[in-house]
C-alpha positions in Angstrom: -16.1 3.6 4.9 -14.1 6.6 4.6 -11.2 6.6 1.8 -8.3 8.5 1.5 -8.3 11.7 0.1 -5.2 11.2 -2.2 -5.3 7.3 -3.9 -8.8 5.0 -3.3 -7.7 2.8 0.2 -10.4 2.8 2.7 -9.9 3.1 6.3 -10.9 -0.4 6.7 -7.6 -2.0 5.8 -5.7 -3.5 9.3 -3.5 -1.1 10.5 -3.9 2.0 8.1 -3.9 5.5 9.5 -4.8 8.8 7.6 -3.6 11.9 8.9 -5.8 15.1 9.5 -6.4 16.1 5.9 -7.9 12.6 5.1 -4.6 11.9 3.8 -3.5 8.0 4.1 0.4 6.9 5.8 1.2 4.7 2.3 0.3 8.5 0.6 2.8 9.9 3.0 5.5 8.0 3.0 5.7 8.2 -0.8 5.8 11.8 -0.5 8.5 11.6 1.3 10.7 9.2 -0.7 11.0 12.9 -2.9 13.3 14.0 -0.3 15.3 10.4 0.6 18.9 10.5 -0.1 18.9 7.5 -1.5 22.4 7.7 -2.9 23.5 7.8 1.0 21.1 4.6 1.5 22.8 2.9 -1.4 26.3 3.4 0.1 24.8 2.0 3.4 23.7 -1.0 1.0 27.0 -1.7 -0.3 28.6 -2.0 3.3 26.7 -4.4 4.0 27.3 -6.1 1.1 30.6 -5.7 1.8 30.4 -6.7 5.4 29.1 -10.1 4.1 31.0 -10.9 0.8 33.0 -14.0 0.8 36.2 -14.6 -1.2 36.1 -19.1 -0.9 33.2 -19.1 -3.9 30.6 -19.9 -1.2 26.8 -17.7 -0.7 27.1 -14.3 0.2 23.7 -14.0 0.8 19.9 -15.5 0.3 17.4 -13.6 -1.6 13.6 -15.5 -0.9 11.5 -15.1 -4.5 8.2 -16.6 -6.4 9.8 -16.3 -9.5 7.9 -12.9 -10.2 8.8 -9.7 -11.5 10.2 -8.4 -7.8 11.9 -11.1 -7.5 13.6 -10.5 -10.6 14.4 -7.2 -9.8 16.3 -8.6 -6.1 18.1 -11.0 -8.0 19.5 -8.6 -10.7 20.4 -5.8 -8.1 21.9 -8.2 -5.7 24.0 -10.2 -8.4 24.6 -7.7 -11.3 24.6 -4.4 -9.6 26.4 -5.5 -6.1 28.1 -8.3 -7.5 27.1 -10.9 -4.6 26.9 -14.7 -4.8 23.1 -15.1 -3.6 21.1 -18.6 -3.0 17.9 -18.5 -4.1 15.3 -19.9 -2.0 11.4 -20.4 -3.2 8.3 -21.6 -1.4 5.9 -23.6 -3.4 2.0 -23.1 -2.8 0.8 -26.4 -3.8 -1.5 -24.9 -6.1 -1.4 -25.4 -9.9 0.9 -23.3 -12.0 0.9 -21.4 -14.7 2.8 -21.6 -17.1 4.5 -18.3 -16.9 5.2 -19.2 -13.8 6.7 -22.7 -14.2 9.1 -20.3 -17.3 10.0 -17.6 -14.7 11.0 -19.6 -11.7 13.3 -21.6 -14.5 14.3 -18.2 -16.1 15.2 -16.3 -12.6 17.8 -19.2 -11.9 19.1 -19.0 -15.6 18.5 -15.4 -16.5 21.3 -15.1 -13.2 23.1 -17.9 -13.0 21.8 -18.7 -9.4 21.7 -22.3 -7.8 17.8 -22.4 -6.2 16.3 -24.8 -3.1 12.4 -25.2 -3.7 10.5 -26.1 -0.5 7.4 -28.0 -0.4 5.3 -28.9 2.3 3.6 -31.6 2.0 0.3 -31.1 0.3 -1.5 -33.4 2.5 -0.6 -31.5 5.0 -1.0 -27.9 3.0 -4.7 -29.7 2.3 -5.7 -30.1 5.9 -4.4 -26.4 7.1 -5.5 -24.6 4.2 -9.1 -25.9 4.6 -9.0 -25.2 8.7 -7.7 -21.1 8.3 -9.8 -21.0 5.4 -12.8 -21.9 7.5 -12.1 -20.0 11.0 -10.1 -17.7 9.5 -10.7 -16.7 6.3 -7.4 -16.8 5.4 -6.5 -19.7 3.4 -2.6 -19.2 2.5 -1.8 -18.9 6.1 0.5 -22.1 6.2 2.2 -21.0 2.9 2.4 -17.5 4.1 4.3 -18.8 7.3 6.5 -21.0 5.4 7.3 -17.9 2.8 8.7 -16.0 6.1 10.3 -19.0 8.1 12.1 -21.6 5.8 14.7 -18.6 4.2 15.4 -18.0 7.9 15.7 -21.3 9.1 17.8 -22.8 5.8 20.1 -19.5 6.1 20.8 -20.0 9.3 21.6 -23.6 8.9 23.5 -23.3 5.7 25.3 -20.1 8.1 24.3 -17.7 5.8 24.2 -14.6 7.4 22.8 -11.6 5.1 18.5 -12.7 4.0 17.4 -9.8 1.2 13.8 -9.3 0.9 12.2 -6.6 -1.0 9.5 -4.7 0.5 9.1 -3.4 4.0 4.9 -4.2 3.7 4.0 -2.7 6.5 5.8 0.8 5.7 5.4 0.8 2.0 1.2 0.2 2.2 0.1 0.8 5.6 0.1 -1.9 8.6 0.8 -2.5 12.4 4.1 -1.5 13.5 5.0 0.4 10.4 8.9 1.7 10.3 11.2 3.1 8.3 14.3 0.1 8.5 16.3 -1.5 6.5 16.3 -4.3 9.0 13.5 -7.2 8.4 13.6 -8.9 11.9 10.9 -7.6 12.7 8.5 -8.8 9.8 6.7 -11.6 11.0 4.6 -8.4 12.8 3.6 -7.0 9.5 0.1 -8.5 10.2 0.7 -10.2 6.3 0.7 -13.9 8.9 -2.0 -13.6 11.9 -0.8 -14.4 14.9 -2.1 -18.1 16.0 -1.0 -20.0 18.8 0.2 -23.2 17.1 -1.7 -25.5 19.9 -4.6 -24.3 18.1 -3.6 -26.2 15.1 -2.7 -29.5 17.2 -6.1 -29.5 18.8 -7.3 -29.3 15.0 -5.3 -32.4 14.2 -2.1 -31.4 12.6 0.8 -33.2 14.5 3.8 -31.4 15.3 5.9 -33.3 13.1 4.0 -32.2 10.1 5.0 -28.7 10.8 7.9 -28.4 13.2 9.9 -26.6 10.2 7.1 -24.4 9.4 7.4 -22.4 12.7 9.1 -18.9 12.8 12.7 -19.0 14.3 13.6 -17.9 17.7 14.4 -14.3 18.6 18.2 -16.1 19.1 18.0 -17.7 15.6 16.7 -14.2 13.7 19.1 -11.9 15.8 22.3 -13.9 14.2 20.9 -12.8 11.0 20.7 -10.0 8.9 17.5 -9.5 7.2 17.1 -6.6 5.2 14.6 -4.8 2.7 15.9 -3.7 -0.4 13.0 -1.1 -0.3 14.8 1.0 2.4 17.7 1.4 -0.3 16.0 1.9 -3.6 12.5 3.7 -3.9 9.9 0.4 -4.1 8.3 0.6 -7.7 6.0 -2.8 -9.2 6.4 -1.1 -12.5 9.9 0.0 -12.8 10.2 -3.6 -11.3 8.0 -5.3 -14.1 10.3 -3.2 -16.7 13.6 -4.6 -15.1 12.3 -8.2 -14.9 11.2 -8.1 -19.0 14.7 -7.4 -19.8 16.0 -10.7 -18.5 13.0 -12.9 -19.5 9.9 -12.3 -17.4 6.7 -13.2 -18.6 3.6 -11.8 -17.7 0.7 -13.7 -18.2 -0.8 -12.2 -21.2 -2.2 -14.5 -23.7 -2.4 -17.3 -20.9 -4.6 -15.9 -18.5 -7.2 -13.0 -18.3 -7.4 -12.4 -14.9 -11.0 -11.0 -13.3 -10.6 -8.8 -10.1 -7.0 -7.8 -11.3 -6.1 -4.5 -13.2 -2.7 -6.0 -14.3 -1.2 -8.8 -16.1 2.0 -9.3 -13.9 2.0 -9.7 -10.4 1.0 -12.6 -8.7 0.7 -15.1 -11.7 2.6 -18.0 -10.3 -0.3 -20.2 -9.9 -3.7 -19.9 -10.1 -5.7 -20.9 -6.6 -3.4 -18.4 -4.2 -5.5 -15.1 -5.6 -8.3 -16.5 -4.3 -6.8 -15.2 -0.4 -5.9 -11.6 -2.0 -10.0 -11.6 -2.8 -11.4 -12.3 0.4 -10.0 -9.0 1.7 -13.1 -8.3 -0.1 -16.1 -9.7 1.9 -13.8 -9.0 5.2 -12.4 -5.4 4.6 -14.7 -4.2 1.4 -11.4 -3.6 -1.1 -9.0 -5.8 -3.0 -6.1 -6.3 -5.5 -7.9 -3.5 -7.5 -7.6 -1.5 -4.8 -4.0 -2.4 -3.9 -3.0 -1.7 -7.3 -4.8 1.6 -8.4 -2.9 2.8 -5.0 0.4 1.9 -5.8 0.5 2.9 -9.4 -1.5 6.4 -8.0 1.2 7.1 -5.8 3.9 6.5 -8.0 1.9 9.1 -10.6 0.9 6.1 -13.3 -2.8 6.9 -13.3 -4.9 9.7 -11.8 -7.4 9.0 -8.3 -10.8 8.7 -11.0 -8.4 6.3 -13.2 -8.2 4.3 -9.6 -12.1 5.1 -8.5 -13.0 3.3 -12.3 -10.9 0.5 -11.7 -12.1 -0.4 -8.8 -15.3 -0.1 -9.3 -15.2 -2.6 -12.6 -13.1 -4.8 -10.9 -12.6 -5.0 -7.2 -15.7 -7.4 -6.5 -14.6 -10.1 -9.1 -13.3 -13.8 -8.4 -11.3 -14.9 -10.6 -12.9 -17.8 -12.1 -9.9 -20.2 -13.0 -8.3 -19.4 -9.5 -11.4 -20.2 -8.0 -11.8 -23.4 -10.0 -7.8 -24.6 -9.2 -8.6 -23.8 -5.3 -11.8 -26.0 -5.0 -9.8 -28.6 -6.6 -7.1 -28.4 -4.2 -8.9 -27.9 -0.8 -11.7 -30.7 -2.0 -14.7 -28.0 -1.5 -18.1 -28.1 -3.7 -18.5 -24.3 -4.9 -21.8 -24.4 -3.2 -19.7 -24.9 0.5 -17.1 -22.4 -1.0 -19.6 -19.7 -1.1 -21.7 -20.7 2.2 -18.0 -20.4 4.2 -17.6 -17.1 2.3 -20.8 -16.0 3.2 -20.0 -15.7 6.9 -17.1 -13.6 6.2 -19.1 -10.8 4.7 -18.9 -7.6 7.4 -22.4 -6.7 8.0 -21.2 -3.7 8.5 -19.8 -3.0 5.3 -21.9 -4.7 3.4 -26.1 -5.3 2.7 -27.4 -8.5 1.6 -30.1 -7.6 -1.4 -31.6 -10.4 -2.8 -28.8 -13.3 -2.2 -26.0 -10.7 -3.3 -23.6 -8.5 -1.1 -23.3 -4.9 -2.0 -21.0 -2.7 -0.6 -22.7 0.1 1.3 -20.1 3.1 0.9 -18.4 2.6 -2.0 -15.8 5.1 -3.3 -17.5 6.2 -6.6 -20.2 7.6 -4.0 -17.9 9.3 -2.0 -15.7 10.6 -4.0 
């Protein structure tokens, strides 16, 4: 594995470059940000806004969100800064929630003032696919994943709503196929966040098209009546200033409620518990995880120093949260013994040797340093 020179992501994460001085593109393009006009950007924000404001009362625009602290921050630029009528529109993972969670998806409509429209997929159904792209996969979330990218789409253009506001560009911001610099989002269900799989897969798996007709990604006709947008492209993408904002209107991390192992923080991603079990099998699959993520993001943005990131990753990066662990075996059905035998097939044997029943990382980063 060979990691970047500047934060701690290896070269094994889908679609990451690094330039000739060793220097990863997520390193880069924060670099870069130091020379953005974003004051232009922000007057490029506000026609738009402007473009789709409505005088008859009814949505200016949707804004997807968890509940979470970026979510927060969407919700407070879109409605107190640019003065827009959003809809709110959540996905719900079917796993249990926290209660932080359960308070900030409650707090984010009344914190705003913002009328919200949950969807739920069935959990049978959420069962059955989880399990299968868990499986042959490895990547258990895939059916919420999809249903976090399509449903805004599909209920905005239905309720003919025209402007969608997401918040980061993924691919740009932390490295991933097809990276761009654009404020326009039509293009994000190729951010490699939702594998392409051809949906007859899943009907020769069992799952009838009626249990997932809605689930699908709208056509290129559908999304190119829309405007979907990042509001990374106007404002410089920060999970702390974001954290900061969101406390000020009544987020709540989860800090009393849940120590989380494998995580460096207390406040991102703490809607429910099972879901972090997908951020951790980038672990057996790619040899990093939310550790990782996290030391880069707060490295780049000049919170802690590269060996502050090499430490954290090193105590943490490897560790399964036990409670998330505990609420996805009770969801899917799984023992913990078939949990770990499906896991165990994931491992890369090239990243990784198996010593005595237990996977070790060949390369780590505190040996490369």
């Amino acid at each position: 594995m060979r990691y970047c020179n500047r934060c701690v992501m290896p070269d094994t994460r889908p679609g990451i470059k690094f330039d000739k001085n060793g220097i990863c593109y997520p390193c880069l393009v924060a670099e870069k940000r130091k020379n953005t006009d974003w004051k232009a950007r922000q007057k490029e924000l506000k026609k738009l806004c402007d473009k789709y404001r409505r005088n008859d009362g009814y949505y200016d625009c949707v804004i997807p969100v968890s509940g979470g602290k970026d979510s927060h921050y969407q919700v407070h630029m879109m409605k107190d800064v640019y003065k827009m009528n959003p809809l709110l529109i959540t996905v719900s993972d079917s796993f249990g929630h926290t209660k932080a969670g359960e308070h900030n998806f409650r707090n984010i409509s009344e914190a705003f003032g913002c009328d919200t429209i949950v969807y739920n997929l069935n959990h049978a159904t959420m069962r059955k696919m989880v399990r299968l792209a868990f499986e042959y996969f490895g990547s258990p979330t895939w059916p919420i994943d999809m249903a976090i990218y399509s449903v805004p789409l599909k209920l905005a253009a239905a309720m003919n709503i025209q402007l969608i506001v997401y918040g980061e560009n993924i691919a740009y911001e932390y490295g991933g196929p097809g990276a761009k610099e654009t404020y326009s989002a039509k293009a994000q269900i190729q951010n490699d966040v939702v594998k392409p799989i051809d949906w007859k897969w899943w009907y020769n798996h069992g799952i009838k098209t009626s249990e997932i007709e809605f689930l699908k990604y709208p056509s290129k006709k559908v999304v190119d009546k829309l405007e979907p947008i990042y509001l990374s492209y106007f404002y410089p993408w920060d999970g702390m200033r974001n954290y900061r904002v969101a406390k000020r209107y009544g987020f709540r991390d989860a800090n009393g409620e849940w120590n989380r192992e494998g995580f460096i923080e207390n406040f991102d991603q703490i809607d429910s518990y099972g879901y972090i079990v997908h951020p951790w099998l980038k672990y057996p699959k790619f040899g990093h995880a939310r550790a990782t993520d996290v030391s880069c993001y707060w490295i780049r943005n000049g919170y802690i120093t590269r060996e502050q990131g090499v430490q954290h990753v090193k105590e943490h990066d490897h560790k399964l949260d036990p409670k998330a662990l505990d609420d996805f075996l009770n969801f899917t059905g799984y023992s913990n013994r078939e949990f770990w035998d499906i896991v165990d097939k994931l491992y890369n044997r090239k990243l990784f040797d198996n010593v005595d029943g237990e996977w070790v990382l060949k390369d780590p980063i505190w040996k490369n340093k």
